[in-house]
C-alpha angles and dihedrals in degrees: 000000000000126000124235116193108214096202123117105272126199114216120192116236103217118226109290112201099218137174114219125221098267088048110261121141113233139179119224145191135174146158128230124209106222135172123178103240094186119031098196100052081042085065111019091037106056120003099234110011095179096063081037098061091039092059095045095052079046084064107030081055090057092048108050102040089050083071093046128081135228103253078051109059096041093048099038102045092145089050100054093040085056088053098052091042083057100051093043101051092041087058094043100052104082074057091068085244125130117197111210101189147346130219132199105210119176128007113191124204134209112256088249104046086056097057089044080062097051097045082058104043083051090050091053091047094050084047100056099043076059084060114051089032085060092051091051090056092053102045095053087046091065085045092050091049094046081054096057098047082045082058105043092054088047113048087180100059086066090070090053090058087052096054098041075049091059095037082061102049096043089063098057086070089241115179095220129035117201101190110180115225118198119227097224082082090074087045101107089036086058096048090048095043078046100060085040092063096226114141106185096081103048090049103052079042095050090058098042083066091048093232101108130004114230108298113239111234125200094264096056091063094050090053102048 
């Protein structure tokens, strides 16, 4: 008489060394979640079906992740689980053993291969950061270009940038302040110094702006 224990038993899939389809060497592990269903065919069917079913889900392993490719593997786990649980249940089961679920544990990579795969997870970061570092600029400069037609329609709103600009610059405790003034501002004082005839002020203005010195009359000349 010989005893068969109908509990859920975990047995270890030792590290298959396998090439995947686009040709790169792994190292892989896995566990497979077995009961015995019947335990006569479990006896009388196969002679050890422990070390028989090992052995299958060994080869099974190989197989299928020698189709597969690396991305994958890496990226379907669950998929290719559901696939090895299949096989091997299909050929278990005129052994009386059902097979409830198979894991893929560990998948080791060539050291090369890993920093291949770092190279390239650092050039996606770097392009998307390109990326969204190229959209930012775009984006402020359509903002840029709503403010200066803002601008262009409202001559006033460019004095308010000049004083939010000084307003700035004074907080970061600066030692010395250069705060642009446009000429246009003395525009209406020049035109009315202008129909009064009076040439004193346009010229010293005139030289404070840097565009003329003091113009000589006639006088002047008479007097030096």
């Amino acid at each position: 008489m010989q005893k068969v224990s109908l509990r859920v038993m975990a047995v270890d899939i030792p590290p298959q060394d396998v090439i995947t389809r686009d040709n790169i060497s792994i190292k892989v592990n896995a566990v497979l979640y077995m009961r015995v269903q019947d335990p006569v065919k479990a006896v009388i069917g196969v002679e050890n079906y422990l070390y028989a079913t090992s052995q299958l889900a060994q080869t099974a392993l190989r197989s299928v992740l020698g189709e597969t490719e690396l991305d994958e593997l890496l990226a379907e786990r669950e998929k290719i689980n559901s696939i090895l649980r299949q096989i091997i249940d299909q050929r278990t089961e005129d052994w009386g053993i059902e097979v409830s679920a198979v894991e893929v544990k560990d998948v080791d990579l060539p050291p090369e291969m890993k920093r291949a795969m770092a190279r390239q997870a650092e050039a996606e970061r770097e392009r998307r950061a390109k990326v969204i570092n190229a959209e930012g600029e775009f984006q402020a400069s359509e903002k840029l270009a709503l403010a200066a037609a803002v601008i262009g329609r409202e001559p006033a709103a460019i004095q308010l940038r000049y004083l939010q600009t000084m307003t700035e610059i004074a907080s970061e405790k600066n030692s010395t302040t250069i705060f642009p003034i446009p000429i246009d501002l003395f525009k209406g004082l020049l035109n009315a110094v202008g129909r009064r005839g009076d040439s004193t002020v346009p010229a010293l203005l005139e030289r404070s702006s840097g565009e003329a010195l003091p113009r000589v009359t006639d006088t002047d000349k008479v007097r030096a």
